[in-house]
C-alpha positions in Angstrom: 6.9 -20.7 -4.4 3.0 -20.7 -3.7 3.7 -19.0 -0.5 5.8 -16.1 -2.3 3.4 -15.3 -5.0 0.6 -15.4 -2.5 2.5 -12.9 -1.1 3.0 -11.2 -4.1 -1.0 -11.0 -4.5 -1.7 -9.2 -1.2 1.1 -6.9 -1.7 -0.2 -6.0 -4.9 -4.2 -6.0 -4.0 -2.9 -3.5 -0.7 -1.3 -1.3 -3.2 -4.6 -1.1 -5.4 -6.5 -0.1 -2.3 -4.3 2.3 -1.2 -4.1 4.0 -4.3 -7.8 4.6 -5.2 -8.0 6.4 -1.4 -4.8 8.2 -2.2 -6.0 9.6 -5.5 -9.5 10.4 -4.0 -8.0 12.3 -1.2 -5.3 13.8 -4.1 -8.5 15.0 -5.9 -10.6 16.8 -3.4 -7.0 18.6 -2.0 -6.0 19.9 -5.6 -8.5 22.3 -6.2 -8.6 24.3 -3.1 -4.7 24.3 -3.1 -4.4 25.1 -6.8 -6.6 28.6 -5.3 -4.1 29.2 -2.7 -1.3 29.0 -4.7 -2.8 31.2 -7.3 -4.0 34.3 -4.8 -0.8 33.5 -2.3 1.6 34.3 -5.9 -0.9 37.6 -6.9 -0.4 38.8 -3.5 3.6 38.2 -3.4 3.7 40.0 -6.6 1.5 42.9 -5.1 3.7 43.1 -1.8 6.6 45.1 -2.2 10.2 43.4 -0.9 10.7 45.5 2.4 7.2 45.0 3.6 6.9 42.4 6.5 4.5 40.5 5.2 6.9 39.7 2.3 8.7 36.9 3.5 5.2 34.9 4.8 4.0 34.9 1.4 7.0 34.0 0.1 6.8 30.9 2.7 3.7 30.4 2.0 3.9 29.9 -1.7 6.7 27.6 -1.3 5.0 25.4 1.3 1.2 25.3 -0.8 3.9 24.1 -4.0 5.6 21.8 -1.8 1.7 20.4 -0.7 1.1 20.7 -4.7 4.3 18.4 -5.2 2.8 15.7 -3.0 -0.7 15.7 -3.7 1.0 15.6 -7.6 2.5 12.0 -6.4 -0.7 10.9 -4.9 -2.1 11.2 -7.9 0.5 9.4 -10.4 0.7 6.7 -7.3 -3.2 6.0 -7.7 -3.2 6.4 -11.1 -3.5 3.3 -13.1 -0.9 4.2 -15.7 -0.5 2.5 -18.8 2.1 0.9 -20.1 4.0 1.7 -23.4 6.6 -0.8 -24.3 9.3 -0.2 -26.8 12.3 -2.2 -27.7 15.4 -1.0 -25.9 18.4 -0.7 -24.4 18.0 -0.8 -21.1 21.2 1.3 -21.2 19.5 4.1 -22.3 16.7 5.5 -19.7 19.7 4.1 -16.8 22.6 6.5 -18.9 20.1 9.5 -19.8 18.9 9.8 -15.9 22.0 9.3 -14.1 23.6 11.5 -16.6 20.9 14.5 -15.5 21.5 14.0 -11.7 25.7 14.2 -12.1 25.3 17.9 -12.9 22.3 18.8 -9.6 23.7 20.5 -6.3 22.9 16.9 -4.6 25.8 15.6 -6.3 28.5 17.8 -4.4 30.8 15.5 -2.4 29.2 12.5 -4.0 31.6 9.9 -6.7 29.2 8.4 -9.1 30.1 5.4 -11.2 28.0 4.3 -13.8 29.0 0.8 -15.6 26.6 -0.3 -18.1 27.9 -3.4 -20.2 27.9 -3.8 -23.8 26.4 -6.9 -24.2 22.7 -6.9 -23.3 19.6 -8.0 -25.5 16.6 -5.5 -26.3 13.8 -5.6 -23.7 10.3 -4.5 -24.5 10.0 -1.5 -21.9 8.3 1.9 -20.8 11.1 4.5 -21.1 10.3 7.3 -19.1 8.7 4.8 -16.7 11.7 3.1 -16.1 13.6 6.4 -16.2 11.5 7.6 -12.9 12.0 3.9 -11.7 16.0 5.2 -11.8 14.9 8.5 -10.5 13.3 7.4 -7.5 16.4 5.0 -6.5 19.2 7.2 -7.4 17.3 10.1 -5.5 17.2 8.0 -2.5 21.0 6.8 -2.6 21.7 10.4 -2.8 19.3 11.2 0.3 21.0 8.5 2.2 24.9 9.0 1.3 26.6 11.3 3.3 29.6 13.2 1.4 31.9 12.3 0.6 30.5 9.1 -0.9 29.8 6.9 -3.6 27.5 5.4 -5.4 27.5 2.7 -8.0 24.6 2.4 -11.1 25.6 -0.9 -12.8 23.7 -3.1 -15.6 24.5 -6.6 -16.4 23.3 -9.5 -17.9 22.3 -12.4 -15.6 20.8 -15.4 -17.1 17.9 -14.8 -19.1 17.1 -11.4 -16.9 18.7 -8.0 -17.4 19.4 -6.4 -14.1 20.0 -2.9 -13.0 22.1 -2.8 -9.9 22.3 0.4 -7.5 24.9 0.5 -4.7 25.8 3.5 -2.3 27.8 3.7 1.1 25.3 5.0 2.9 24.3 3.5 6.4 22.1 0.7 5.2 18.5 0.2 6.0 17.9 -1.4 9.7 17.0 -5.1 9.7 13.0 -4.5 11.2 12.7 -1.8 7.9 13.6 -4.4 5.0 10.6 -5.3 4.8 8.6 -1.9 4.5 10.6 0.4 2.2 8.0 -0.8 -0.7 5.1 0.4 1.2 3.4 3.5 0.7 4.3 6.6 2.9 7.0 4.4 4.9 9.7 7.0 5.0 12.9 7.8 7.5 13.5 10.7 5.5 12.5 14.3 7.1 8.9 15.7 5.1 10.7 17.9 3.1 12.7 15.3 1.6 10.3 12.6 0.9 7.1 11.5 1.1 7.5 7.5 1.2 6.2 7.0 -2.6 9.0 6.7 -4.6 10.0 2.9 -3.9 6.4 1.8 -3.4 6.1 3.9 -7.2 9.0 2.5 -8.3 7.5 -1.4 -7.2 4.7 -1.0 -8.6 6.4 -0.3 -12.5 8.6 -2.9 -12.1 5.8 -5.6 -10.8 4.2 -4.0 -14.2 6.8 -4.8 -16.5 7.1 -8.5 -15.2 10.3 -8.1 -13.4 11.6 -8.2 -10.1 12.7 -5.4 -7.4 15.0 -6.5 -4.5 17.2 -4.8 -1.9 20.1 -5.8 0.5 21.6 -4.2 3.1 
């Protein structure tokens, strides 16, 4: 047990200190993108459709976004967000997210089952923290499933703990990567579909809230 929470501590103390340099880097980077993006759109609207030039500008808005995008995550990852707990269902962030994905393009070829039971206590929780929490996971299920395939959002009630349960029939996560998927910027994914925040996020609000975040393969 003493072993596990000492654990615990570095884990947590190496996402502290990762996060101040991410957000100070974050800082510095927004302002000069925020420029680019600005004169990069004035120019696009300036540039008439058949001219050559067209199509760079058009990748080169979408690229200084996509740069926006992460820097955007840098920033909530360093952030030391506050918690605001109100009593709830946990039913409700896990129904209202999962809900909003069903209808996304990612969802083609994909079966999604969502069992919540009936039966659970009120917790004192962030909603729209926990909502991203669902976010990040479901996102990744999605990134890792292969149509067709499935994936399962369950919540139960397990002892004195409420427990939200994510499954898909994706490949699994290789043995010598359990370990890392809650670091920062450990990702398998390609750059343009992740940047390695959203489980080390998604950690983080859950280490928060007092609870407990765990994977299998």
């Amino acid at each position: 047990k003493l072993r596990e929470k000492q654990d615990q501590l570095i884990e947590a103390e190496k996402l502290a200190s990762i996060g101040k340099l991410a957000a100070g880097i974050a800082h510095e980077i927004n302002n000069p993108l925020t420029s680019v993006l600005t004169f990069s759109n004035l120019m696009l609207e300036q540039c008439p459709p058949d001219d050559p030039r067209h199509g760079r500008l058009k990748l080169m808005v979408k690229e200084t976004d996509r740069a926006r995008t992460i820097v955007r995550q840098l920033l909530n990852f360093g952030r030391e967000s506050v918690l605001k707990p109100v009593k709830i269902n946990i039913n409700q962030p896990v129904t209202e997210i999962t809900e909003s994905l069903i209808a996304q393009e990612a969802f083609k070829g994909l079966e999604l089952s969502l069992n919540c039971a009936d039966d659970l206590p009120e917790v004192y929780a962030d909603p729209a923290q926990l909502g991203q929490v669902v976010l990040n996971i479901l996102l990744n299920a999605i990134h890792a499933t292969t149509p067709p395939g499935r994936i399962d959002v369950q919540t139960r009630l397990a002892g004195k703990n409420v427990e939200i349960l994510f499954s898909d029939t994706g490949k699994g996560i290789p043995a010598e990567n359990l370990h890392k998927i809650f670091d920062p910027f450990f990702t398998t994914k390609s750059a343009s579909k992740g940047t390695g925040l959203g489980l080390a996020v998604s950690y983080g609000i859950i280490k928060k809230h007092g609870g407990d975040i765990d994977v299998q393969s």
